[in-house]
VEXNU-630465 format. One line per field, with one value per residue (C-alpha): residue number from 0; residue in one letter; y, z, x. Coordinates in Angstrom, 3 decimals. Layout:
N
nulo: (NUM, ...) .
nukol: (a, ...) .
Y: (Y, ...) .
Z: (Z, ...) .
X: (X, ...) .
//
This chain:
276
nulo: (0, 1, 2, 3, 4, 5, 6, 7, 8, 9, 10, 11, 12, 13, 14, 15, 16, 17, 18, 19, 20, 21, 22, 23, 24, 25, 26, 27, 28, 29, 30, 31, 32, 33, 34, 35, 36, 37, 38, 39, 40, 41, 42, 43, 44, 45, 46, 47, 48, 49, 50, 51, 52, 53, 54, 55, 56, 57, 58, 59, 60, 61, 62, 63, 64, 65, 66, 67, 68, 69, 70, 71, 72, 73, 74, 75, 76, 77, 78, 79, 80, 81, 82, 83, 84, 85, 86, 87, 88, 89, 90, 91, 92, 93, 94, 95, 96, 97, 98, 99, 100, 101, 102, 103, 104, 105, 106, 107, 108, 109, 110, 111, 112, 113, 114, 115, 116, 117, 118, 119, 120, 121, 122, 123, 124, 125, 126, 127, 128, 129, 130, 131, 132, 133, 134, 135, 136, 137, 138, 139, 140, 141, 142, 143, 144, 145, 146, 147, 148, 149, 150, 151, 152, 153, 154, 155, 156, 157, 158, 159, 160, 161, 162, 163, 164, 165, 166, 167, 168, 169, 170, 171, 172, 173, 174, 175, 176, 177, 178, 179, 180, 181, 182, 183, 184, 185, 186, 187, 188, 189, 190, 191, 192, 193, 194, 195, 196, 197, 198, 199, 200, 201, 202, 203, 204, 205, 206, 207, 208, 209, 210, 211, 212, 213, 214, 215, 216, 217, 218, 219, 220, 221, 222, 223, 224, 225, 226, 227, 228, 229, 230, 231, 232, 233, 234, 235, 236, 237, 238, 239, 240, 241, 242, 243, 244, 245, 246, 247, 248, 249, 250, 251, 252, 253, 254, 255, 256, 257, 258, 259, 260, 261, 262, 263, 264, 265, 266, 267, 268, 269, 270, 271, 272, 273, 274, 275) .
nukol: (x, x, x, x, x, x, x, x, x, x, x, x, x, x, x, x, x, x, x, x, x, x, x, x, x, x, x, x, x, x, x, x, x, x, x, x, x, x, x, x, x, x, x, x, x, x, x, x, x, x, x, x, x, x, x, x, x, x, x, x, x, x, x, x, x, x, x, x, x, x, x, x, x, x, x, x, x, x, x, x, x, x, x, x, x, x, x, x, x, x, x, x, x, x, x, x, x, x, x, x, x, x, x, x, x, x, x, x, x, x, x, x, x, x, x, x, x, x, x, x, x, x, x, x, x, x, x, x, x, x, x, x, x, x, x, x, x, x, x, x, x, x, x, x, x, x, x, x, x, x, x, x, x, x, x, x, x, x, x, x, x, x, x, x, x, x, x, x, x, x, x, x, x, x, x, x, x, x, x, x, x, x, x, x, x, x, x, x, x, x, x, x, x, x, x, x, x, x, x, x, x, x, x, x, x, x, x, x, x, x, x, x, x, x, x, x, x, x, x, x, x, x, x, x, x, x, x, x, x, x, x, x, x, x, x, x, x, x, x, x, x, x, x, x, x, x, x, x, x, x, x, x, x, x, x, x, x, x, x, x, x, x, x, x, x, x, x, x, x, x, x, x, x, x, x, x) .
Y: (-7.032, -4.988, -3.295, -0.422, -0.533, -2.088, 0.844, 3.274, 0.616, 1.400, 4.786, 5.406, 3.119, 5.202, 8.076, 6.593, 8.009, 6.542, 8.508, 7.591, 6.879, 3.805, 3.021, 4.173, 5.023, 6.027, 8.399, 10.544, 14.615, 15.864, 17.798, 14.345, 12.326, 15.479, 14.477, 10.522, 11.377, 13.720, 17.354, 20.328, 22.871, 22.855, 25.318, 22.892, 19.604, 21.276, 21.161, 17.659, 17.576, 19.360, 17.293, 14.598, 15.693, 16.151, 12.174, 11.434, 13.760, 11.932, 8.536, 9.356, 9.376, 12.177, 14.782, 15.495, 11.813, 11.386, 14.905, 16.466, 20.295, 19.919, 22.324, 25.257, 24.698, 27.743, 27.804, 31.347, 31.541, 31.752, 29.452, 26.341, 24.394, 20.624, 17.956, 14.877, 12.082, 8.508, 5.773, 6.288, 9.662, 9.083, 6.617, 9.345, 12.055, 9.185, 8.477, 12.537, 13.526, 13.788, 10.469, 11.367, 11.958, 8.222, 8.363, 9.047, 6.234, 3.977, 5.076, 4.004, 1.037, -0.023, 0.846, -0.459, -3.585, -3.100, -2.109, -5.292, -7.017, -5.667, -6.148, -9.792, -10.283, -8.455, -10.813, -14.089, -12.285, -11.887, -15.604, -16.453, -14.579, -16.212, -19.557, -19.003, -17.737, -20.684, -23.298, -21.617, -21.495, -25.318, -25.556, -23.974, -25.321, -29.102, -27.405, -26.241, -29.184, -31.572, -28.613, -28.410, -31.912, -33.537, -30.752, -31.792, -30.682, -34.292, -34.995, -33.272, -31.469, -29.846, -29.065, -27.608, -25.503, -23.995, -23.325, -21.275, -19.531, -17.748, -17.329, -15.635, -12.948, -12.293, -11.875, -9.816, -12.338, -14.192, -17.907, -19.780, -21.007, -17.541, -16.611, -19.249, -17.990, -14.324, -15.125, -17.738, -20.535, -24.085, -25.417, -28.167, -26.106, -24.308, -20.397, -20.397, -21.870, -18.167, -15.532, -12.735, -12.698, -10.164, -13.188, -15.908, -13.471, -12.553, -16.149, -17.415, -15.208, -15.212, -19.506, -18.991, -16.594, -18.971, -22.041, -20.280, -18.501, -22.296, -23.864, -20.747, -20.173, -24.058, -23.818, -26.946, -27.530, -26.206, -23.678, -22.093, -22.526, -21.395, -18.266, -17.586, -18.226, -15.697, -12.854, -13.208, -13.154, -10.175, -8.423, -9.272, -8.157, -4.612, -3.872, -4.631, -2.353, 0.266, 0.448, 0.668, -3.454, -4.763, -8.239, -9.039, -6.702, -8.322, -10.413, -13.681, -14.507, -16.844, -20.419, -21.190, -25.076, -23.174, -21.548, -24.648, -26.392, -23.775, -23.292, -27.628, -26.910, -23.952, -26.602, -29.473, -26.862, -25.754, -28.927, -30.288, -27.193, -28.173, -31.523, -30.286) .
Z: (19.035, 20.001, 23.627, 22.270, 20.150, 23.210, 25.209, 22.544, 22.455, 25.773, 25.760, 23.653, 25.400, 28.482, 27.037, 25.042, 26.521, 25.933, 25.681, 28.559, 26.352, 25.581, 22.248, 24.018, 21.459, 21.747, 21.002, 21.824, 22.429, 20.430, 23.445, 25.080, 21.896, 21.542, 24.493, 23.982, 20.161, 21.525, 20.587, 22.753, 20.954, 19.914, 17.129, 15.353, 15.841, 14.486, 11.293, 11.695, 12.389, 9.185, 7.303, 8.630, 7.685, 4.152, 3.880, 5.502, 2.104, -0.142, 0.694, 0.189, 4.273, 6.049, 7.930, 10.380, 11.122, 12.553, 13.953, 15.866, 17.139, 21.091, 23.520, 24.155, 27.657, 29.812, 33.263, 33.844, 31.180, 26.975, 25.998, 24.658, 21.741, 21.183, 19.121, 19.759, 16.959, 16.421, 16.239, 12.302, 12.593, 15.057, 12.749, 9.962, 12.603, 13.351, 9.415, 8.457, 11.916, 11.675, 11.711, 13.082, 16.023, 17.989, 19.466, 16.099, 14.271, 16.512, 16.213, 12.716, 13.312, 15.987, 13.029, 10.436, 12.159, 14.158, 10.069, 8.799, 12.048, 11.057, 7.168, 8.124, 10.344, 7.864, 5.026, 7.586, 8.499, 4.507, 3.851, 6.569, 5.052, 1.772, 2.998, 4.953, 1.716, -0.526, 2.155, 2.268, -1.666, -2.061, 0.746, -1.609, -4.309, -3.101, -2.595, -5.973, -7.935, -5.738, -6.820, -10.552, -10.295, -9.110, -11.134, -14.794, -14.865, -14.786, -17.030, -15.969, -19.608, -18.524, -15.045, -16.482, -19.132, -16.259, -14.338, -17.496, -18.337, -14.634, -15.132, -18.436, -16.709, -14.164, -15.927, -18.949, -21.455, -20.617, -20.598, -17.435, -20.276, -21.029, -17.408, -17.167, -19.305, -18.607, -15.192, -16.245, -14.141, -14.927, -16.843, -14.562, -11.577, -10.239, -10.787, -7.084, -5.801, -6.774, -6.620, -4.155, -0.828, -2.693, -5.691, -4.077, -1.606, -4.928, -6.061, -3.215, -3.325, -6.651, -6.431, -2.928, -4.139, -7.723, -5.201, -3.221, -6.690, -8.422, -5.259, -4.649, -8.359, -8.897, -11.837, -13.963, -16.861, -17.641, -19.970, -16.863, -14.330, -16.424, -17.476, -13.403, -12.879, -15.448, -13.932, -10.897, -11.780, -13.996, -11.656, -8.896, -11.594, -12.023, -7.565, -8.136, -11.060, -9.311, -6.575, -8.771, -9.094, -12.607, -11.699, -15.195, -14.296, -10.697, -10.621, -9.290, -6.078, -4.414, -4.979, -1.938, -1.823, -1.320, 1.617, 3.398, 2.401, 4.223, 7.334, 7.446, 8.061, 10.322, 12.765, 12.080, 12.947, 16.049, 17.159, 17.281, 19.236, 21.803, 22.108, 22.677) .
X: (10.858, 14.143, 13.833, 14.214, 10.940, 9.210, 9.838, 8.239, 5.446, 4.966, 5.584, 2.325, 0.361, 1.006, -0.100, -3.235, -6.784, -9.837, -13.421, -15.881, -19.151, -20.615, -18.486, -15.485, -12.689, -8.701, -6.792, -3.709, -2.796, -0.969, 1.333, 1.519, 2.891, 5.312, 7.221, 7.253, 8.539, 11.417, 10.141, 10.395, 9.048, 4.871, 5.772, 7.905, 5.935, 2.720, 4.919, 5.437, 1.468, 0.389, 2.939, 0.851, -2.440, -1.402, -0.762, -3.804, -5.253, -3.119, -4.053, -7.630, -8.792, -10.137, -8.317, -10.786, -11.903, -7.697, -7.007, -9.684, -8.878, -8.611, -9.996, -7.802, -6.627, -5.284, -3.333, -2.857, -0.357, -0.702, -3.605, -1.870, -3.506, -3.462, -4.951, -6.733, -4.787, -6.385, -3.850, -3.429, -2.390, 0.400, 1.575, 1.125, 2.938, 5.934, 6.482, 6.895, 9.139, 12.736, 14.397, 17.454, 15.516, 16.450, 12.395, 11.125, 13.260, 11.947, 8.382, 8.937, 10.038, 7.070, 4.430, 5.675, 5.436, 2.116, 0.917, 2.127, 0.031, -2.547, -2.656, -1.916, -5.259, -7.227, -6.042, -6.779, -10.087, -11.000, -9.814, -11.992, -15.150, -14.029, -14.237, -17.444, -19.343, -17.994, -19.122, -22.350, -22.277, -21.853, -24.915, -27.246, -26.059, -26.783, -29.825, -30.893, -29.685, -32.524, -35.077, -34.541, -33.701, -37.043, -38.760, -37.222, -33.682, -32.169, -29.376, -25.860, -25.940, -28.824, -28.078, -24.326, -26.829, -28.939, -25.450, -23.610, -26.875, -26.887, -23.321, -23.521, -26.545, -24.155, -21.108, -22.868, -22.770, -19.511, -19.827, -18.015, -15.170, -14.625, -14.188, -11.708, -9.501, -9.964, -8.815, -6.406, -8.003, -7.626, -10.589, -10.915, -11.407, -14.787, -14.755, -16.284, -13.191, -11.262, -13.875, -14.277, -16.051, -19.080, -19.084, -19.660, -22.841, -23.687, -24.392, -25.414, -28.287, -29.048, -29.213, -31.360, -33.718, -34.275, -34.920, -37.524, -39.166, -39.427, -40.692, -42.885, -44.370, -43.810, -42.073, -41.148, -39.128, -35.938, -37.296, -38.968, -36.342, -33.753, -35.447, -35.820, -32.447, -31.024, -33.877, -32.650, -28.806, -29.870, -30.881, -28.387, -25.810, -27.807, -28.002, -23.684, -23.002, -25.308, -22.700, -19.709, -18.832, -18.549, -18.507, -16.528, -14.119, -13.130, -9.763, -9.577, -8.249, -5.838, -7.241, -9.655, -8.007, -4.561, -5.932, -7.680, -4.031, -2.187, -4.450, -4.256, -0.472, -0.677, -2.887, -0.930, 2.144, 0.261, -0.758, 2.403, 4.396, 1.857, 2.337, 6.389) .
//
């Protein structure tokens, strides 16, 4: 990162507070990120401010969750007003200010990149939860085959029947083959391995809650199994289109073997700078 930058960095950490409770959270004034950004004059950076806040409206957030009216403060003089910014509106305050300003052009510069950071680590922290839920998918899965396997589901035709038939109640009637081309997989690959982080919970559940009903009820057959199966992914599919997720409707994802591929490499990378 260019000195420059570094120095803004700085700059607004210097001038960061943080509240004295016990989720302690930061912030910034307004008049103190006036000064570090290169304005003199309040009257003209509260244009920059309500600039600002009309972003924050745009892209769908709330005004008054990033800039919070201060306490008017008063030393003798004409009561001066400030605002209390989170971290996204300075950001939101840096992209609308005057770029020819050399403070502001650099505040620019400093978020975009702390942005990108940060849309980076949310993407690893997603692929993480991604790869989490599909290990914990295949667990249960292991699981339910033994169940419906010792209790009459035995040949793989049958098994790969009881499999579709939960997809199909999920997916409102769309067979796995269907999904597979819908979402331009490769046949020979496992839907699982491409879904989202809420499909593969979704299954997960829906597989752990028909293992404990068949043990529980002690169902037998595949007539009986598969009819709990479909219930339960019924119903599963009902709770997600109640809170606005049509699971039909979700696209796939990057392939999960891509992922483990690429994180391989970034240890193997790793591994080796150390040994250097």
């Amino acid at each position: 990162m260019d000195k420059a930058v570094i120095q803004i960095q700085e700059n607004l950490e210097a001038v960061k507070k943080i509240t004295q409770d016990e989720n302690p959270m930061e912030f910034w004034s307004a008049r103190d990120l006036m000064e570090v950004l290169g304005y003199v004059k309040w009257q003209k950076f509260t244009e920059v401010i309500e600039k600002a806040k009309e972003a924050c409206k745009i892209s769908g957030n709330s005004i008054e969750g990033h800039f919070l009216p201060a306490p008017v403060k008063s030393s003798g003089g004409r009561p001066k007003e400030d605002v209390f910014l989170t971290r996204y509106a300075c950001y939101l305050i840096a992209q609308n200010g005057d770029s020819r300003k050399p403070q502001i052009a650099l505040s620019q510069t400093y978020f975009a990149t702390q942005t990108r950071k940060q849309q980076l680590l949310e993407q690893r922290a997603y692929e993480d939860r991604r790869l989490e839920a599909r290990a914990k998918l295949k667990e249960t899965e292991k699981i339910i085959e033994s169940t419906v396997y010792h209790r009459g589901i035995k040949l793989p035709v049958e098994f790969a029947t009881f499999k579709n038939k939960h997809i199909e109640a999920l997916y409102g009637g769309i067979t796995a083959g269907q999904l597979k081309r819908i979402r331009k997989i490769p046949s020979g690959r496992s839907l699982a391995d491409f879904d989202s982080h809420v499909e593969l919970k979704a299954k997960d559940f829906i597989l752990a809650m028909t293992d404990h009903n068949i043990k529980d009820k002690n169902l037998r057959g595949q007539y009986q199994m598969t009819e709990e199966v479909v219930k339960n992914s019924k119903a599963t599919r009902q709770t997600l289109i109640s809170r606005g997720i049509k699971p039909e409707n979700l696209k796939a994802e990057e392939d999960l073997k891509k992922v483990e591929s690429r994180r391989k490499k970034e240890l193997k990378v790793a591994g080796s700078k150390k040994l250097k």
